[in-house]
C-alpha positions as CSV (number, residue, x, y, z in Angstrom):
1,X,104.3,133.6,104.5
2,X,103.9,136.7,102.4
3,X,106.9,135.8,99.9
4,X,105.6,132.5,99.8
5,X,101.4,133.7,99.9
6,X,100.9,131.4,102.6
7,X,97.6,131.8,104.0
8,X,97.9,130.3,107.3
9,X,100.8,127.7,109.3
10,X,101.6,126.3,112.2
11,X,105.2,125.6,114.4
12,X,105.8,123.6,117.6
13,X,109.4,124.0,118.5
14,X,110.8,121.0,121.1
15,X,114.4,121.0,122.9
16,X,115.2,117.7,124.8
17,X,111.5,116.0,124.9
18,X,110.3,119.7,126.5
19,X,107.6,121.4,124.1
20,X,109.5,125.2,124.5
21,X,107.5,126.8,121.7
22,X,103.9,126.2,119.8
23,X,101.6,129.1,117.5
24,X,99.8,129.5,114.8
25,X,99.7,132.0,111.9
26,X,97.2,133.2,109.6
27,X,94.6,131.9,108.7
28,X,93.0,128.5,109.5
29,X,89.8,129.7,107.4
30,X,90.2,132.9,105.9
31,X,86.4,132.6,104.5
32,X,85.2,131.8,108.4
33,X,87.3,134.6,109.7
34,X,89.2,131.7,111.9
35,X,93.1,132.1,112.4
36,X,95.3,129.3,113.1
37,X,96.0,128.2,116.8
38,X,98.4,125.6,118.6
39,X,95.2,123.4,118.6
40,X,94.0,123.4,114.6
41,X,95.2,120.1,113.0
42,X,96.3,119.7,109.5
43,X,96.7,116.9,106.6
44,X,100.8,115.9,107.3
45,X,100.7,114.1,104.1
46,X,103.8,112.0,104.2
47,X,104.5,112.3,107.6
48,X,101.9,110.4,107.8
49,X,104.7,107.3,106.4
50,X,107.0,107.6,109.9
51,X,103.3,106.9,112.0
52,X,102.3,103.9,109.4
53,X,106.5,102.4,109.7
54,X,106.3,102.7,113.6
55,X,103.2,100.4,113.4
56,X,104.7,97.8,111.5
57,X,107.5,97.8,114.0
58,X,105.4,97.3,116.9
59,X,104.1,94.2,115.0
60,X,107.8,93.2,114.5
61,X,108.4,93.8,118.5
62,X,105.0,91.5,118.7
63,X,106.4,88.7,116.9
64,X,103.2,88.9,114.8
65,X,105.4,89.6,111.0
66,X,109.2,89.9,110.6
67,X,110.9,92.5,108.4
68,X,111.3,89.3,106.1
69,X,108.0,88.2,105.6
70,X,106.4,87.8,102.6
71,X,103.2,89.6,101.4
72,X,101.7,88.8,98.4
73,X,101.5,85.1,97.4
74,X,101.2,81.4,98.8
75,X,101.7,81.8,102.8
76,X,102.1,85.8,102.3
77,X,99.9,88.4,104.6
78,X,98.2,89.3,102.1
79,X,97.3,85.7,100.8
80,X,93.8,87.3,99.9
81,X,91.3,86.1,97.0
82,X,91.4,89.7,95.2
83,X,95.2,89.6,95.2
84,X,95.7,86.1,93.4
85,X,96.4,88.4,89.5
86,X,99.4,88.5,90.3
87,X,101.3,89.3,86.7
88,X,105.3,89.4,87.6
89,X,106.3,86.4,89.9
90,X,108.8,89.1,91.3
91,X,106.0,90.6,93.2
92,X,105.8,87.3,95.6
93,X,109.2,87.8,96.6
94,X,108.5,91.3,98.1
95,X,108.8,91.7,101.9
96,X,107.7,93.8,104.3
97,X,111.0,95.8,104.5
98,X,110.8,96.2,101.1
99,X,108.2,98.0,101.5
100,X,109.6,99.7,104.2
101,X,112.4,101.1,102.3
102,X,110.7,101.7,98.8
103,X,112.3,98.8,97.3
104,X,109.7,96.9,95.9
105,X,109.9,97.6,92.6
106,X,107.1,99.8,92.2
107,X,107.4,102.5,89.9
108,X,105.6,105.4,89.1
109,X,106.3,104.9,85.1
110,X,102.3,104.8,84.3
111,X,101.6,107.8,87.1
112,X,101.0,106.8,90.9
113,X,98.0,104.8,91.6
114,X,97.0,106.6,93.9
115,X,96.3,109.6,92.2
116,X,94.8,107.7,88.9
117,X,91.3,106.7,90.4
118,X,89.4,107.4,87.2
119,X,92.0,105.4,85.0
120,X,91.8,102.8,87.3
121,X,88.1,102.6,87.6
122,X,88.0,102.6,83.6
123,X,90.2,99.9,83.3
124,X,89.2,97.9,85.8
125,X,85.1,97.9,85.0
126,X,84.3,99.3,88.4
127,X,81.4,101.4,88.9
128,X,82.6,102.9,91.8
129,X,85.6,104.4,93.3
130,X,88.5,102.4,93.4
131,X,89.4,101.1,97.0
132,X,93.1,100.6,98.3
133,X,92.2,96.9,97.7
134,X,91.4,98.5,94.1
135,X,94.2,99.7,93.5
136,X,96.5,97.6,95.3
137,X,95.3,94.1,92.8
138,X,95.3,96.7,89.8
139,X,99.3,97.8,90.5
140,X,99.8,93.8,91.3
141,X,98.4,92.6,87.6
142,X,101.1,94.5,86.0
143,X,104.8,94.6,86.0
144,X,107.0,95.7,88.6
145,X,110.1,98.4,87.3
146,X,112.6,96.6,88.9
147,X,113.3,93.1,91.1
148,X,112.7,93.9,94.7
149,X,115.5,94.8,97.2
150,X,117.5,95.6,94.0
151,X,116.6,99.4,93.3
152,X,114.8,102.1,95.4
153,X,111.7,104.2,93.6
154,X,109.8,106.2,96.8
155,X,106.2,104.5,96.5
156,X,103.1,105.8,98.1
157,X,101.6,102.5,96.8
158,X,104.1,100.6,99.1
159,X,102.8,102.5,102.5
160,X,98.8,101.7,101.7
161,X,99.8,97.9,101.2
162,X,101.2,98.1,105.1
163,X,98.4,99.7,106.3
164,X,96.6,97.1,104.4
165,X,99.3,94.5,107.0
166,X,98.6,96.0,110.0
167,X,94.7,95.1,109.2
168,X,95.1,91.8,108.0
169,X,97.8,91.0,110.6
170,X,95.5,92.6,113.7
171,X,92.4,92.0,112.7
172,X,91.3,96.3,113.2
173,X,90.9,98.9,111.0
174,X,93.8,100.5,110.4
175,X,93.4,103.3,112.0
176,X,91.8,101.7,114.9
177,X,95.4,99.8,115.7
178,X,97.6,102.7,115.0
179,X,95.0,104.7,117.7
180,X,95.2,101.8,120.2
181,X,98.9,100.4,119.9
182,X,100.7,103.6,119.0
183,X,98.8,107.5,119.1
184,X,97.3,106.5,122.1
185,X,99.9,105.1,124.6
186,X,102.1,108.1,123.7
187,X,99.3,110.5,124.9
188,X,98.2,111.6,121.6
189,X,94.6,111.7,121.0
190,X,93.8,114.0,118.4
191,X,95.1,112.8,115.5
192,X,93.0,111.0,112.1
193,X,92.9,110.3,109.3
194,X,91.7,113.0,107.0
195,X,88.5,113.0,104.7
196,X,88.3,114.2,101.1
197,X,86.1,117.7,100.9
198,X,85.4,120.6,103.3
199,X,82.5,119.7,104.1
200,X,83.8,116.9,105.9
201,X,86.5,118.2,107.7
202,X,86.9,117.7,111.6
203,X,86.2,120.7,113.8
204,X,89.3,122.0,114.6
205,X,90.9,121.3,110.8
206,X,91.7,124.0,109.1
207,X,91.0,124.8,105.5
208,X,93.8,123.9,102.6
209,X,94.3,126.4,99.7
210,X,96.2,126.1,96.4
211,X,98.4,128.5,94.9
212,X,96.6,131.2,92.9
213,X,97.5,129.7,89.6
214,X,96.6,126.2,90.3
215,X,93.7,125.0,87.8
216,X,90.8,122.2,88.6
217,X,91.2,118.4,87.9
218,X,88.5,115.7,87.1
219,X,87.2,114.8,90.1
220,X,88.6,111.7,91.3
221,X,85.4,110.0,91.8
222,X,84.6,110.3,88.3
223,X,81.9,112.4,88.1
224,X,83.5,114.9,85.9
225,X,83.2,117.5,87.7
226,X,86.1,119.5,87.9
227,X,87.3,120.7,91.2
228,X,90.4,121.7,93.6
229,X,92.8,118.6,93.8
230,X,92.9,119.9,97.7
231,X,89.0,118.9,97.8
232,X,87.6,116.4,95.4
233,X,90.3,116.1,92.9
234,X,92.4,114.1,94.8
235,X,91.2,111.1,97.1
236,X,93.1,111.6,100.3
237,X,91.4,108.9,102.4
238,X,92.6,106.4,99.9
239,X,96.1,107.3,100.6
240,X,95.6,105.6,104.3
241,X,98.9,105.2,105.7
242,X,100.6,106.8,103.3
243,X,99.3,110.4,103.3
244,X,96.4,110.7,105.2
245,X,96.3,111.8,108.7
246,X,95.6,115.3,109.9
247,X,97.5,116.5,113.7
248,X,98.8,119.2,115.1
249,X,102.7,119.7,115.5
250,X,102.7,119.6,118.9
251,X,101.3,116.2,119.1
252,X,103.3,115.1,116.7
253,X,106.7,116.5,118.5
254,X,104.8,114.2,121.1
255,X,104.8,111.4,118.6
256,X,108.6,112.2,117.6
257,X,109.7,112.2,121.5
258,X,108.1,108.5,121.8
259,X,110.4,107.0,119.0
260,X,113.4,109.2,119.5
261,X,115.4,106.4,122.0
262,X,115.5,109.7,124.7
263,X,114.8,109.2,128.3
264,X,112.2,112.0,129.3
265,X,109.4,110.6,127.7
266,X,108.6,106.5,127.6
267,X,109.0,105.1,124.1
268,X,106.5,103.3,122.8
269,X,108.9,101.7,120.1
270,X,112.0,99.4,121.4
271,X,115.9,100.9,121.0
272,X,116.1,97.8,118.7
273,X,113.4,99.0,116.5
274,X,114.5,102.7,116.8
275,X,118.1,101.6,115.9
276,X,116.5,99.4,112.6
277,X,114.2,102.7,111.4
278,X,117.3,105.2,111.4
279,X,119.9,103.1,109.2
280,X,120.3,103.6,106.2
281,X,123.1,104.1,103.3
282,X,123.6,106.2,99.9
283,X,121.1,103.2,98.4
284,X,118.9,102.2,101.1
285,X,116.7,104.6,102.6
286,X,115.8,104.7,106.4
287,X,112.5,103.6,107.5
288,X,109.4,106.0,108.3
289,X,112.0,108.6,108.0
290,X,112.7,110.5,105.0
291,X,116.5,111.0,105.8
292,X,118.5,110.5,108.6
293,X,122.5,111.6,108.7
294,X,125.1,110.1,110.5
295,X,125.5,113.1,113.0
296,X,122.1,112.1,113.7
297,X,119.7,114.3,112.5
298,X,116.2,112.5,111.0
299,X,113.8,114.1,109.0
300,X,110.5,113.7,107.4
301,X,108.7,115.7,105.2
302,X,105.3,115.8,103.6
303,X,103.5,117.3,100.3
304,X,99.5,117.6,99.3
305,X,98.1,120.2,97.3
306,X,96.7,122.3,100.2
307,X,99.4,121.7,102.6
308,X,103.2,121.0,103.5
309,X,105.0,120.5,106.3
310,X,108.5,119.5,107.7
311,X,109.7,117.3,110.9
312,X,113.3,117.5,111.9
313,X,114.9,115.7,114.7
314,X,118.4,117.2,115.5
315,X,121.3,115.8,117.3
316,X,121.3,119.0,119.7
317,X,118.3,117.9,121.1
318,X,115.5,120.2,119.1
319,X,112.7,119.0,117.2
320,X,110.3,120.8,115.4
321,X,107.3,120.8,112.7
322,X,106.3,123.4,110.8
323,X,103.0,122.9,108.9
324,X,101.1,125.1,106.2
325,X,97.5,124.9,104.8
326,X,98.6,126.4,101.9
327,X,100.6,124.4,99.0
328,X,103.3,125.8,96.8
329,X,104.1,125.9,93.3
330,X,107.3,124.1,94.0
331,X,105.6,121.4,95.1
332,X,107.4,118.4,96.8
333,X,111.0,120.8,97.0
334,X,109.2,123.3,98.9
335,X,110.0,121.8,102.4
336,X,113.3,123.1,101.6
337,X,112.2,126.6,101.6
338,X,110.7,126.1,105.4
339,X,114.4,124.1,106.9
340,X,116.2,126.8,105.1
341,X,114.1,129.5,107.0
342,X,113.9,127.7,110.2
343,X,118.0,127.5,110.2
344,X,118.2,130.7,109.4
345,X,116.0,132.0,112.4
346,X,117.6,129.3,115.4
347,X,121.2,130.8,114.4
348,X,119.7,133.7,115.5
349,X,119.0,132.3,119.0
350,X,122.0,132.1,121.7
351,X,119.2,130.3,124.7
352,X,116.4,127.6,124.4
353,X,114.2,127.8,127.7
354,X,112.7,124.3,128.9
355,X,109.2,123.9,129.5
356,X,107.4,120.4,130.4
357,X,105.4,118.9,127.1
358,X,102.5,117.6,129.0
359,X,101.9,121.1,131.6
360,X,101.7,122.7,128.0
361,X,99.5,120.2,126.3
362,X,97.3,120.6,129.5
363,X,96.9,124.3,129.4
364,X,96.3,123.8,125.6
């Protein structure tokens, strides 16, 4: 944390579905004079993909879509009257696996829409800020990079159009389904979807800082002000499924040991399911999972300015997530920084004691 000026984290440390090891350090709110416990949640950015792919896959176990179905178009989900400009014909052929594994064809030649409210807003009349709908009908009126299922570009665009599924295909909120059908049958009930300033924050959140050098953005309700991408600069509850719910690690080694095909803990996911998220090859990436090995290790990671933070499931039976409220200048790489320091610490351990997840949850 001091190499790294890392003003507060948390680690939840899990061997064989037993939560062994959970604490905070730093700072939650250095202003507040608040340090960070077990309990504090933080944004998990695009861990936040692995939560939005295991609800798709409960609809899939539902019979409600198939990994095949179509979702933009004549007959597709998303058959909707303010998705009808559709530019490329290629876009009607994508599926939802496609968007699964990043193969749409969405590229991020023009920047990611979901970081270019103000351009979007300009160029689409609207006098307010854009909504995923928005942005979702701007990205379909123009040309995808590639024919879907033939090329993989990583595409936070791709995870808002499934959360905009699960609504359409449920009839809920988004978040509301993913509390009810997934968080919630796995025990977990404090995790949400994040809101855009401090101000707003939930109570046990902690506060998100940028590295020293870090300089202010238009604000992306364009206002002009210019402020922190970490508040105001970036709109993080447009990212939905893609980037935007806050938890604590512990709850989400909670989450990992429900779709982890291990027999402690009841999953809430099918083997069939688990099997279909963890395959992958050099081309196709796994889904909800940002890599997965065939030793079987999985990970996920996840990048905001403000925060970062690191899942890894590993083959010997220990989990853990390691989460900061402090953002580096390496930016997306810097997830590499916390495995390589994690690795270097377990070598360092010759015994992992067992403890029972929900006795510790309890006392928490």
């Amino acid at each position: 944390m001091r190499e790294w000026r890392i003003k507060g984290a948390s680690l939840a440390i899990m061997k064989d579905e037993k939560l062994i090891y959970t604490k905070g350090y730093g700072w939650a709110d250095e202003e507040m004079n608040v340090k960070v416990e077990p309990r504090h949640i933080f944004r998990i950015a695009s861990v936040s993909k692995l939560i939005t792919a295991v609800g798709i896959m409960k609809l899939v176990e539902d019979d409600s879509i198939s990994l095949k179905s179509k979702v933009f178009g004549q007959g597709g989900i998303l058959d909707l009257p303010q998705f009808q400009n559709i530019s490329d014909k290629r876009i009607k052929s994508i599926t939802i696996e496609d968007l699964l594994r990043h193969r749409a064809g969405f590229t991020l030649g023009a920047g990611d829409p979901m970081f270019i409210t103000t351009t979007i807003s300009k160029r689409m009349s609207l006098d307010s800020v854009p909504s995923p709908d928005d942005v979702i009908e701007y990205a379909i009126s123009r040309r995808l990079g590639f024919a879907p299922g033939n090329g993989t570009r990583y595409s936070n665009l791709g995870y808002v159009i499934l959360s905009r599924v699960i609504e359409q295909v449920s009839g809920k909120p988004y978040e509301d389904y993913i509390k009810e059908r997934i968080l919630n049958p796995a025990g977990i009930y404090d995790m949400h979807l994040a809101h855009n300033l401090y101000s707003q924050k939930f109570p046990n959140e902690v506060r998100y800082y940028e590295p020293e050098n870090e300089v202010p953005v238009e604000a992306f309700d364009g206002s002009g002000a210019m402020l922190p991408r970490c508040y105001g600069g970036n709109n993080i509850e447009g990212l939905m499924g893609a980037g935007a719910w806050v938890a604590s690690p512990s709850e989400l080694l909670l989450f990992v040991a429900s779709i982890d095909g291990r027999p402690d803990i009841p999953d809430i996911i099918n083997e069939k399911s688990i099997d279909i998220m963890t395959t992958s090859t050099s081309q196709i990436l796994p889904i909800g999972w940002a890599k997965v090995n065939k030793n079987g290790d999985w990970s996920r990671t996840g990048t905001l300015s403000g925060s970062s933070a690191l899942l890894k499931y590993q083959r010997d039976g220990i989990s853990w997530v390691f989460i900061t409220n402090t953002s580096s200048w390496k930016g997306s790489t810097f997830p590499r920084q916390i495995d390589a320091m994690f690795r270097k610490s377990a070598s360092k351990v010759s015994q992992w004691p067992k403890r029972d997840l929900f006795e510790l949850k309890t006392q928490q």
